[in-house]
ROVOBA-262995 format. One record per residue (C-alpha): z, x, y; residue in three letters. Coordinates in steps of 0.2 Angstrom, whole numbers, plus 5000, padded with zeros to 4 digits. Example, Ala and Ser with C-alpha at 12.3 -4.5 7.8 and 13.67 -1.06 7.14 Angstrom:
<dogus>
503950624978ALA
503650684995SER
</dogus>
This chain:
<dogus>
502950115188UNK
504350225184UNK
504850225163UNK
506550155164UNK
507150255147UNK
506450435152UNK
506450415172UNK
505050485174UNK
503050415178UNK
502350365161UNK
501250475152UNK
500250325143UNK
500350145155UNK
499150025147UNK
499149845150UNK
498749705142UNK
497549795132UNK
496049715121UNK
495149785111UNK
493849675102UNK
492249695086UNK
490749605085UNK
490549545064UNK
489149525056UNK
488549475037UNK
487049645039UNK
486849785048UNK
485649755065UNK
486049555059UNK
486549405074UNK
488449405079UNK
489449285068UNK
491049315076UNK
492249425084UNK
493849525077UNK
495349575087UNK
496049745085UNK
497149725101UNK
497549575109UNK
498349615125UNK
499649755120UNK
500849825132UNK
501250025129UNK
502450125141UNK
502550305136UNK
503950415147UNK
503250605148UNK
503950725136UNK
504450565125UNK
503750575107UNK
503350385104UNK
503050295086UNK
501750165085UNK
502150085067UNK
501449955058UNK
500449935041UNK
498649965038UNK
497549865051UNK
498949835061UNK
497649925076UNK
498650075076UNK
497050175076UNK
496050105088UNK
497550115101UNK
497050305093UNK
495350315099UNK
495750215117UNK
496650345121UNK
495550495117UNK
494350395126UNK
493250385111UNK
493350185113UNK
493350085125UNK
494549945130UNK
493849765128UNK
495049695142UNK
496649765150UNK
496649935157UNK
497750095152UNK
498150265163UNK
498650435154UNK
499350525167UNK
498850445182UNK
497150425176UNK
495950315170UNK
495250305153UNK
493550235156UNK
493350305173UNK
493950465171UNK
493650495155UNK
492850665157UNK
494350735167UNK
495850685152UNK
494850745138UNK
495450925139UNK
497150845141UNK
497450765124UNK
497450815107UNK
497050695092UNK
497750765073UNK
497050625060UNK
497850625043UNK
496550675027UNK
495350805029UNK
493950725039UNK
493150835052UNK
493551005047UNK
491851135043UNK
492251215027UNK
491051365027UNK
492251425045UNK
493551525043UNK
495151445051UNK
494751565066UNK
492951535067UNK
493551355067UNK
494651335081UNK
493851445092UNK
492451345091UNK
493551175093UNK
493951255109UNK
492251325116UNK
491851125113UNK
493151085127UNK
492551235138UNK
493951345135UNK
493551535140UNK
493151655125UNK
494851765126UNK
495851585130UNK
495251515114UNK
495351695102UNK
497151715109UNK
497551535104UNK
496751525089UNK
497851665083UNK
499351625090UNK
499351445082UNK
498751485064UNK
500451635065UNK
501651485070UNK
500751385059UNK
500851475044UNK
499151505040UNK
499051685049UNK
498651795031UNK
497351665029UNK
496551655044UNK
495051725040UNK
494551645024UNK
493351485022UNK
494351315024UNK
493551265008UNK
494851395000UNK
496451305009UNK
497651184999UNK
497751005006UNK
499251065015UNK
498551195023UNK
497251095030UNK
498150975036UNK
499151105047UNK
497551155054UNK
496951005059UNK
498751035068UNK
498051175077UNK
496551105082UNK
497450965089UNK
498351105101UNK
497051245103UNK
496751155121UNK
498451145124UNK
498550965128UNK
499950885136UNK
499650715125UNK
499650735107UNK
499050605098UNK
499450595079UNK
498550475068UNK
499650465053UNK
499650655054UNK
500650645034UNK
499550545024UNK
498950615007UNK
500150735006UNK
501350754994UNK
503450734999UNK
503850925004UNK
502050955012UNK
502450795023UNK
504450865027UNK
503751045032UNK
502450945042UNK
503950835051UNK
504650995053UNK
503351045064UNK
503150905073UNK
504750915080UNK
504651095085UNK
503051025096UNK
504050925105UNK
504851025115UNK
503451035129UNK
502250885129UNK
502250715125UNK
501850645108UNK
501250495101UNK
501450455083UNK
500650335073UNK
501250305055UNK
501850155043UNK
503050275035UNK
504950215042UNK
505850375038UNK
504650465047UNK
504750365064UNK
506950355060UNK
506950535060UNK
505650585075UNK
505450465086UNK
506350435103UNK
505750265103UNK
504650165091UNK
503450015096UNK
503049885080UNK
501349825079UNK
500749705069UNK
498849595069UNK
498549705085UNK
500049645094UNK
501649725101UNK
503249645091UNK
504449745100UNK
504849915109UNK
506650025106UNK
507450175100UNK
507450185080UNK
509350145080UNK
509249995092UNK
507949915082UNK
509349915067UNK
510749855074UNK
509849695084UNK
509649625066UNK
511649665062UNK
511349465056UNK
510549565038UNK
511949645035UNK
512149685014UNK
513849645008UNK
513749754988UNK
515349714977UNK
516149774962UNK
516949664949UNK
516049494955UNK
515849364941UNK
514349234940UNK
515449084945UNK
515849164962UNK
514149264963UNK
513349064962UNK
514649024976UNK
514149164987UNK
512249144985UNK
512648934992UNK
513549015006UNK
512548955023UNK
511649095032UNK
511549195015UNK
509649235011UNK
509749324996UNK
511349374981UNK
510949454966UNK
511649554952UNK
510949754953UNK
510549844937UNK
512349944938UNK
512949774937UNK
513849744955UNK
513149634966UNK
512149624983UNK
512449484996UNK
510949485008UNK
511449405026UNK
510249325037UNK
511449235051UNK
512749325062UNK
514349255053UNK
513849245037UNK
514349425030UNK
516149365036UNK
516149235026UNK
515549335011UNK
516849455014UNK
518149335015UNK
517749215000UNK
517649414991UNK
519449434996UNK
520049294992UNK
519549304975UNK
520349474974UNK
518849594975UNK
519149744983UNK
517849874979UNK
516549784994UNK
515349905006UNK
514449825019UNK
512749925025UNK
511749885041UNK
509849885037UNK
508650045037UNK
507150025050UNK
505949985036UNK
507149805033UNK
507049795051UNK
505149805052UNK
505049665038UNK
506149545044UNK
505249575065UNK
503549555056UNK
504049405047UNK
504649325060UNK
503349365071UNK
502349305058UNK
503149115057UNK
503149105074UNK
501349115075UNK
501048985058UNK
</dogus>
């Protein structure tokens, strides 16, 4: 199947995936039940596309993760990366993906950042010069080149999150998986990190996971919304805004509490409030109802009115909601 936004054969295909835990009440106890990661999700990834995969904690986001480094397998469904198949050829894709994982897990602190990934890449069979020549190059682009050969234990939390980074492509992997690669750190530590992220992209493909919606706004070619394991929809950032146009904000200056009681009764208006600066926000949730507010605003002689579309994050919250109804 060819990916209709990228043209190309899809790097990730997985179909009607599942993913499914046994519960128990004890360790070693009987099965009381079953919990559902993934319940039949859909995933098209183009080659070279660097694809968001955003939802809140224990929307599955991680377990789609470990599918695809073939460190779980699927329940039901099946998924390709690249042609082949997770389960089955498991063995042959390994060397071809790269897993980052936000936090500091998995990293030996007496190695030395060399020591480290030269050892990461023995793992995967990679050749002695290979891996030395590597290692080097990717802790110089990352930044960590002066400190190179000094303990991990020494390194900020920053520092180790760039070389989890590294590790991530000392196999130079054409699928890059990041697991909320920003978590923990703090607001500039998390923009150089994006930073990075979006020089990568250049030659393979990337899949991010995050619930952060700046970041998937200002990475991502495309973003798929998950929530309670199931897709809720696939498009570009700015696509995903503009289908909801229908929560327009209408804010005005110079609104009194008469016509601020009017506007709030105006049908297809969810929401109309007085801000701390004291002008007003109208909150549409129905495609003709900000032209209404504008109107009635006019007519009562206000001019100073901005209308704003909604950031992803809005979008995300009124998709999940929906979703959410739907399913009540």
């Amino acid at each position: 199947m060819v990916d209709q936004t990228f043209g190309l054969q899809p790097a990730v295909d997985a179909r009607s995936l599942g993913r499914t835990y046994v519960q128990r009440r004890r360790l070693l106890g009987p099965p009381v039940g079953e919990v559902t990661a993934l319940g039949g999700v859909d995933l098209r990834i183009g080659e070279g596309e660097l694809h968001g995969l955003l939802g809140p904690n224990g929307a599955g986001k991680t377990t789609m993760c470990k599918i695809l480094s073939t460190v779980l397998t699927p329940s039901s469904g099946s998924i390709r990366i690249f042609g082949l198949d997770v389960v089955r050829d498991a063995k042959q894709l390994r060397p071809l993906i790269g897993i980052v994982m936000g936090g500091e897990r998995g990293l030996y602190y007496k190695l030395t950042a060399r020591e480290y990934l030269r050892y990461w890449a023995a793992l995967y069979g990679v050749d002695t010069p290979t891996a030395a020549r590597r290692a080097g190059e990717l802790l110089d682009r990352l930044g960590l080149g002066k400190r190179a050969d000094h303990r991990i234990e020494t390194y900020s939390r920053g520092m180790k999150q760039r070389l989890h980074l590294a590790r991530g492509l000392v196999t130079d992997p054409r699928l890059l998986l990041l697991d909320e690669p920003t978590s923990g750190l703090d607001p500039l530590g998390a923009r150089a990190f994006r930073a990075l992220i979006g020089e990568l992209r250049q030659d393979r493909t990337i899949l991010l996971t995050t619930h952060d919606m700046v970041e998937a706004e200002q990475l991502c070619d495309r973003v798929t919304l998950i929530d309670n394991g199931r897709v809720i929809a696939t498009e570009s950032p700015s696509t995903l805004s503009t289908r909801l146009t229908r929560f327009e904000r209408v804010d005005a200056q110079g609104v009194d509490d008469t016509l601020l009681a009017k506007l709030a009764d105006v049908s297809g208006v969810s929401g109309a409030g007085r801000r701390p600066d004291g002008s007003v926000r109208v909150e549409t949730a129905a495609k003709d109802a900000s032209g209404q507010v504008l109107r009635m605003l006019l007519d009562a002689g206000v001019t100073r009115v901005r209308t704003s579309l909604p950031d992803l994050e809005e979008v995300y919250v009124h998709l999940v909601d929906g979703q959410g109804a739907a399913r009540r």
